[in-house]
C-alpha positions in Angstrom: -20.0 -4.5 19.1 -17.0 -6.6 18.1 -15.4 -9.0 20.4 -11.5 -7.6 21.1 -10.2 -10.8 19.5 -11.3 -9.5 16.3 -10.8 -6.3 15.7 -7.8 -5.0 14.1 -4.4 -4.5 15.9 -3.3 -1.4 14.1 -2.7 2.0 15.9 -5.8 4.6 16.1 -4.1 6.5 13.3 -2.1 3.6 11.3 -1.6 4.4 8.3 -1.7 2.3 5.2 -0.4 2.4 1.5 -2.9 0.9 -0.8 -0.8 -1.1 -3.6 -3.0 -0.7 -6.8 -2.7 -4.3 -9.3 -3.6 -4.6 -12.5 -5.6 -7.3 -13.4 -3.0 -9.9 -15.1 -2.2 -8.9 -18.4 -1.0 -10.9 -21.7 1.5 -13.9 -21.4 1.5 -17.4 -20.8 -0.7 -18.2 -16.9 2.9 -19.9 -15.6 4.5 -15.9 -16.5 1.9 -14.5 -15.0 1.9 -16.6 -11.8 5.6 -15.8 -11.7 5.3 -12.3 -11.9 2.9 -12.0 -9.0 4.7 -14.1 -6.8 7.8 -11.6 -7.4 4.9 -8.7 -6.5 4.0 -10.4 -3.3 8.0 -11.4 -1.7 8.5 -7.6 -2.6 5.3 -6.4 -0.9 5.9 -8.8 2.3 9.7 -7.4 2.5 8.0 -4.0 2.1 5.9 -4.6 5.1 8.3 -6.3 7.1 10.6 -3.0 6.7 7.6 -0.7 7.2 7.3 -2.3 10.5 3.8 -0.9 11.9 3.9 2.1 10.7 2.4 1.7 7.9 0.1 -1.3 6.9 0.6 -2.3 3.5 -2.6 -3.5 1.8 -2.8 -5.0 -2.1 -5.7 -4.5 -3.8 -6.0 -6.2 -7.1 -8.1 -4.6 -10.3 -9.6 -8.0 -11.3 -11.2 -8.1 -7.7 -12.0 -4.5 -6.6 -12.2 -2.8 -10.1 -14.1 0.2 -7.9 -11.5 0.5 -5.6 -8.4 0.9 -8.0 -10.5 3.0 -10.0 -11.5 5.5 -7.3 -7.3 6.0 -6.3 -6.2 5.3 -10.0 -5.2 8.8 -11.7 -2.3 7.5 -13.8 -2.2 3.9 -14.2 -1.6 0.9 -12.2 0.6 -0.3 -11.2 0.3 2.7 -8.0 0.6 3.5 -4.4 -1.5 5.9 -2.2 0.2 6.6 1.1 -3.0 7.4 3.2 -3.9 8.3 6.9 -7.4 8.8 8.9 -8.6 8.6 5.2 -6.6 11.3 4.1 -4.1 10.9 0.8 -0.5 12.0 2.1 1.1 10.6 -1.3 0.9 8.6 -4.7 3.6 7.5 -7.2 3.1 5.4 -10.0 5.2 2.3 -10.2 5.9 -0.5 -7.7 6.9 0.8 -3.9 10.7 -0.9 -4.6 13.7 -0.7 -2.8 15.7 0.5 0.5 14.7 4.4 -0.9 11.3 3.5 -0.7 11.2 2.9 2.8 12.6 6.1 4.2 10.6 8.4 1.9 7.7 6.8 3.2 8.5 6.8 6.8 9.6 10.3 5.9 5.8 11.3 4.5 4.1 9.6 7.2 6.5 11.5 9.6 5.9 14.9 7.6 1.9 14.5 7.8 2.3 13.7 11.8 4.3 16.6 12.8 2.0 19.4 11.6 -0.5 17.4 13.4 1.2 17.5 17.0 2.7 20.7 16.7 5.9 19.5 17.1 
């Protein structure tokens, strides 16, 4: 059993869309290093407008190669909206802009009313 201080502080049924990487392509290191510090502002503005809602996780090819297989079915970069496990929505790209937000609040919301009967 896990002491309450550590376990995580995300609702029962948070859900979370899984940000697939590549792994840095060509170009000069400075380039690349510039390019995913652009990727990670955008990614904490996402969050920070996602609120708790929706947990917004990165996952890299160069360090989970299995994991961005097992969601990958176009390219990367991708994003899987998921819940309890369950894929709700993908779209290939970067999750960018004001847009972005409300249709994923609006896909979470959509997969949570059937759910609750409302």
């Amino acid at each position: 059993m896990f002491p309450t201080a550590i376990l995580p502080l995300l609702p029962a049924h948070a859900a979370v869309l899984l940000v697939l990487l590549p792994t840095v392509g060509p170009g000069s290191r400075q380039e690349s290093l510039l390019a995913r510090t652009a990727t990670n502002l955008l990614l904490q503005d996402l969050q920070r407008q996602l609120g708790t809602a929706i947990h917004v996780l990165k996952v890299d090819e160069g360090s989970h190669p299995a994991v961005v297989h097992a969601f990958d079915g176009r390219g990367v970069p991708a994003f899987v909206l998921l819940r309890d496990g369950a894929e709700l929505w993908r779209q290939q790209g970067l999750p960018e802009g004001e847009p972005m937000v409300a249709l994923l609040l609006r896909k979470l919301k959509e997969a949570i009313l059937p759910a609750t009967g409302e």
